[in-house]
N, C-alpha and C positions, 0 to 999 in steps of 0.2 A: 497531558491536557493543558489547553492554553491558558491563561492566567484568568483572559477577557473575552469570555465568549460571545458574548452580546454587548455592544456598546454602539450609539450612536454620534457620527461627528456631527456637528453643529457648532456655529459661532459664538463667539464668548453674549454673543448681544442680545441672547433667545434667553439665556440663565436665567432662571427661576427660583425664588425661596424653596426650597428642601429637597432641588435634585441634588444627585451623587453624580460626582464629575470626577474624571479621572485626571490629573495635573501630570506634570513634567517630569515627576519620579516615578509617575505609573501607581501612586494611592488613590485608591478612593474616598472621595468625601465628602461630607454633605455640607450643602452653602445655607448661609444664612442672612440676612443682613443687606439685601441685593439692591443695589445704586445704583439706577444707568443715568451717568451726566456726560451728554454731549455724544462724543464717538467712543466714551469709556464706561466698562459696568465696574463697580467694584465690589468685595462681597467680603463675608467670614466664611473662615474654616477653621475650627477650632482654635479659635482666638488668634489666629492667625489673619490681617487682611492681604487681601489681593486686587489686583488692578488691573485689568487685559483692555487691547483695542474691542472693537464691536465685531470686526471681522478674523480675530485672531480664534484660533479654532479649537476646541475642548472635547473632550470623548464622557456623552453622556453616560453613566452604566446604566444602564435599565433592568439587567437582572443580579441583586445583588448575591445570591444564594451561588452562582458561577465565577464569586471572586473570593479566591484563596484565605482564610482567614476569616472572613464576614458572616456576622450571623451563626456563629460554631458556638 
């Protein structure tokens, strides 16, 4: 079974307070905190900040219950 059976791509510039995105390691997690200044959003993940362009591109998960670990 794949890890991410349902995920949607869309640009860092669409991010909304309390979607689960799927980042550069392949975790999932929920954003908090969401700034879009200029051509940049920035956000939290568990106390973690992050920075992307508006057009650099992130994988929504939409259905958490098909990712390994979540929700068990």
């Amino acid at each position: 079974m794949r890890k991410y059976q349902r995920r949607l791509k869309t640009e860092a510039g669409r991010v909304r307070n309390g979607w689960l995105i799927e980042l550069e390691d392949g975790l999932a997690v929920q954003v908090t905190d969401v700034k879009h200044l200029g051509n940049r959003v920035s956000f939290m993940t568990g106390g973690t900040p992050w920075s992307l362009e508006h057009d650099d591109i992130v994988y929504r998960v939409i259905d958490m219950e098909l990712v390994e670990g979540v929700g068990k």
